[in-house]
Each structure stands twice: as C-alpha cells, then as structure tokens.
N, C-alpha and C positions, 0 to 999 in steps of 0.2 A: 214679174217672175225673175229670180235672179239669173243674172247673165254668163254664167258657166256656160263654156261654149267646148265643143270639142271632137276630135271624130267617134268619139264612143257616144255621141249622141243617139247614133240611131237606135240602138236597143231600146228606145224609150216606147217600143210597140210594143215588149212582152206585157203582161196582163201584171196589175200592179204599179208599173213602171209610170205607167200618164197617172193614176194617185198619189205617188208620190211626188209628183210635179204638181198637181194641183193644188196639194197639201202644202207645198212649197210657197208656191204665190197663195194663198189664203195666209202664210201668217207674214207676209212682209207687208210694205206699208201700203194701206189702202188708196193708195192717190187714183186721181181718174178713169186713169189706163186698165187699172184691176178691175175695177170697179166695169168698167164697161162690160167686161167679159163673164159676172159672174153667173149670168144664165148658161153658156156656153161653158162653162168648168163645172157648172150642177150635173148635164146633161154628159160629158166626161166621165164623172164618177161613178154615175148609174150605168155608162157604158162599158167600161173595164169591168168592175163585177170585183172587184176586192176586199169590196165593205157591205158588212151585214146593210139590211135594210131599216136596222134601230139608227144606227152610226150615219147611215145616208143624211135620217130624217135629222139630227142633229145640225149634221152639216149644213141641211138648207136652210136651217132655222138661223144659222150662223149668217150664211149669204144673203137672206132675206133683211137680217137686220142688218147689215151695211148697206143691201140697197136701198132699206130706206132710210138711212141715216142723213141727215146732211154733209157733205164732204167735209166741210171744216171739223164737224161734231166727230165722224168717225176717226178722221187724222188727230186728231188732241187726244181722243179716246185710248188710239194704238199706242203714243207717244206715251202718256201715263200708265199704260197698264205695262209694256214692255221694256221703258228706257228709264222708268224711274224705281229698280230694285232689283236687287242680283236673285232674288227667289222666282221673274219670272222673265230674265233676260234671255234672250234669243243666243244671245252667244255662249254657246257650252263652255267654253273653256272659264269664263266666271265663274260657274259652279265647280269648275275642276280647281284649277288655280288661283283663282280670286286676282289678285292685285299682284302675286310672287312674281318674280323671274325669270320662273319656269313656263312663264305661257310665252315669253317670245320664241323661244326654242321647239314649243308642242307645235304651235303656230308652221314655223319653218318646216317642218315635219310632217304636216297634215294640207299645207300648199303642194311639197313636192310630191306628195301620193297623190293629189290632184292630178299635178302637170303629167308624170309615168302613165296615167290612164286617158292623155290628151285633152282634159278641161283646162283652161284659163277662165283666169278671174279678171274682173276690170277692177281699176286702181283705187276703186272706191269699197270694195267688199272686202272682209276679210274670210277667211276660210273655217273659222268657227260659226259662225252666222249658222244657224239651223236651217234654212230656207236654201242656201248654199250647198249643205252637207245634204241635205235628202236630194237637191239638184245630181249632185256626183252619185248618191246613192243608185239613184234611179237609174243610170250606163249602167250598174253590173249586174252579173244575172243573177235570177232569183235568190239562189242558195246562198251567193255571198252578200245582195243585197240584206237578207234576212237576218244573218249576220254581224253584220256593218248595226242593224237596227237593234239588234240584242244587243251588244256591246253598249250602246248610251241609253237601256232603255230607262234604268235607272237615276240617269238626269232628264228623259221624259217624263218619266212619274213623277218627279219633285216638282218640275213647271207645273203639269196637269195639276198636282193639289193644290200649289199656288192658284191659280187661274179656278179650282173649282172652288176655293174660298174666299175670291173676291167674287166669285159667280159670274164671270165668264162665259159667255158662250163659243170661245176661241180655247175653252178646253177640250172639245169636240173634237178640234184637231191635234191636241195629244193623244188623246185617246184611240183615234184612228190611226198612230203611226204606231201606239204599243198593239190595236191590233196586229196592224202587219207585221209586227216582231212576235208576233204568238203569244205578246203578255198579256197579262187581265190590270186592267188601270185599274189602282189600290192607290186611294188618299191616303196621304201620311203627312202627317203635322210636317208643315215649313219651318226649315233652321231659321231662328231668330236672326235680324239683321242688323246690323248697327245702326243707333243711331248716326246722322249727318256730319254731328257735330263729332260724334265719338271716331267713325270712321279717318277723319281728318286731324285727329288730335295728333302733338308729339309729343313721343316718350317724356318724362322727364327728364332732366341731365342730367348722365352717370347714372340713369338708372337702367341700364343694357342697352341694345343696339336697335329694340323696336316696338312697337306697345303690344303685338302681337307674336306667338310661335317662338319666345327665345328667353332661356333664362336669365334670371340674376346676375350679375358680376359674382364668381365664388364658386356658383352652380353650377352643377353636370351642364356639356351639352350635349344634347343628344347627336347623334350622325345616322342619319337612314342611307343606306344604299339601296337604289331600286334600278331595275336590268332595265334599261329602254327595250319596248317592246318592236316590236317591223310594223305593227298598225298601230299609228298615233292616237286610235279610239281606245285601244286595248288598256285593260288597267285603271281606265280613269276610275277617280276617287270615288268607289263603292260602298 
C-alpha cells in the first residue's frame, strides 16, 4: 500500500474510505507483503459495503488469481501490463501531459495539496501514481472524496478500456473506483501509441523545434492560454 502517511489519516473509517485503500494497494505492485494480505483486504470490501456484489465478485476473482500466481509470474505480469505503455500507466499525469513540461509544474502542484491536507510522500513515489491519489483521496469526506474521483474519471475509463482489451482482470479495479465516482465504466477505443522507435525519434534538422505539437518554420503558431485551476486534478485533458 502506498505510504502517504498523515494526520488526515484517520477519516479512513468513513464507509468508502477502507475501498478506496484497498483499491489502492490492489493495483501497486504485487510483491509479497500484498500478497500475504489478500484474504484480509477481500474480507475489507465486503465489510465497508461500497461496491455492488457484481463488483465484489470481480475483485475476488482478481485476488484469487494473484494468489495463485507464482510471485515471480505475478510481478513480470504487473511490470508488463502497467510500465510497458502510456494507455495503461498508473501515473495519470502520462495521459495528461505525456512527456511536456507541463507535468513538472502539475506534479509540484498536486504534492503541495497533498502536504496542506498533512500526507507525505517517501522519496521514492510520485504524486501522480494512482495508488497514491486514491491513498490522499481516501482522508477527505465523502462529497469531496467523490469529487476528487469525478474529476479523473475520464483517465479511469481510458486505463479500464485499455486493461479490458488486453483482458485484464485488474480492470475490475477501474471499474470499482468509476463506481464510487457514480460513473458507469463505458470501453472506448485506446489512443494509438507510438511506436518505440517513433517515440524516440529526432526531428529532422531545420525542420521545427519537435516531431511533435509544433509547426513548420513559416507556420502560424498557435498560443493556448489556460487559467491554472486551485485543484491540480481539475481540467485535465478531457
């Protein structure tokens, strides 16, 4: 479970609040420690009462096959399905920002509304991490918990279709956090990804300043101005 630590922890008793923790550590990585607990975090879910009993039986189906996975099997499994593609990366601000400049600054921005609500991070997480965000999620109450979940449900549904079209059973758990955001999980074709080689290609010379997002030499360029919003979730790219 990720280690967001803070005095707004204790709200984690409203009803809700321990699924979304759950949900949390179910999509980080499966190493042992998870793994030992996953009867004890079935037995959580069914306790809170947050999620239909379709959604329950999902999930256990999900926990079930980790338990019986071989640890190696399951950790390779995680590592390929979530760190090899920006369509089913755990870190939102990928789908927001991609690779721009704009994600150090959103970044900055979405640690300090951390820190104001008293979670710390350790030096090894970043604050877009989704296991992270629904950790912080979980301290506030419900209404603006709910909220907070509206706001990205949008880059939840993009992973969920990803993940339901590789056939996943680690879609179960988008699907149960657009529950708790009152959405209905609706697949929608995944935006095409680069390939490897194209991703890392360079411009040609003189021929503009990037292979992506910018015109010709000659050519208009465009100038967006956009108001920074007071919630670093608000606004992302809808």
């Amino acid at each position: 479970m990720a280690a967001a630590t803070g005095q707004a922890g204790g709200t984690a008793r409203r009803k809700g609040a321990i699924t979304l923790r759950v949900l949390a550590a179910l999509l980080s990585y499966p190493d042992a420690a998870l793994r030992a607990h996953l009867g004890e975090m079935g037995a959580l879910l069914a306790s809170d009462g947050a999620l239909t009993a379709g959604r329950l039986a999902e999930l256990r189906a999900l926990m079930q096959q980790l338990a019986d996975s071989q640890p190696v099997d399951a950790e390779v499994a995680y590592v390929e399905l979530f760190d090899r593609g920006r369509a089913t990366s755990l870190y939102l601000f990928e789908h927001v920002h991609g690779d721009s400049r704009d994600r150090g600054p959103a970044m900055i921005d979405l640690g300090e509304m951390y820190a104001k609500a008293g979670l710390l991070l350790t030096p090894d997480e970043l604050p877009d991490y989704l296991p992270v965000m629904l950790e912080f999620i979980s301290t506030q109450p419900p209404r603006e918990a709910r909220n907070f979940l509206d706001e990205i449900a949008h880059l939840l549904n993009a992973i969920f279709s990803a993940l339901r079209q590789r056939g996943s059973a680690y879609a179960s758990v988008l699907g149960a956090l657009l529950d708790l955001a009152g959405r209905k999980a609706q697949p929608v074709e995944p935006a095409r990804e680069a390939e490897l080689d194209e991703s890392w290609s360079e411009p040609p010379a003189f021929d503009g300043c990037s292979s992506q997002g910018q015109a010709r030499p000659g050519q208009p360029q465009p100038v967006r101005i956009v108001r920074k919003p007071d919630n670093p979730l608000q606004g992302a790219a809808r």
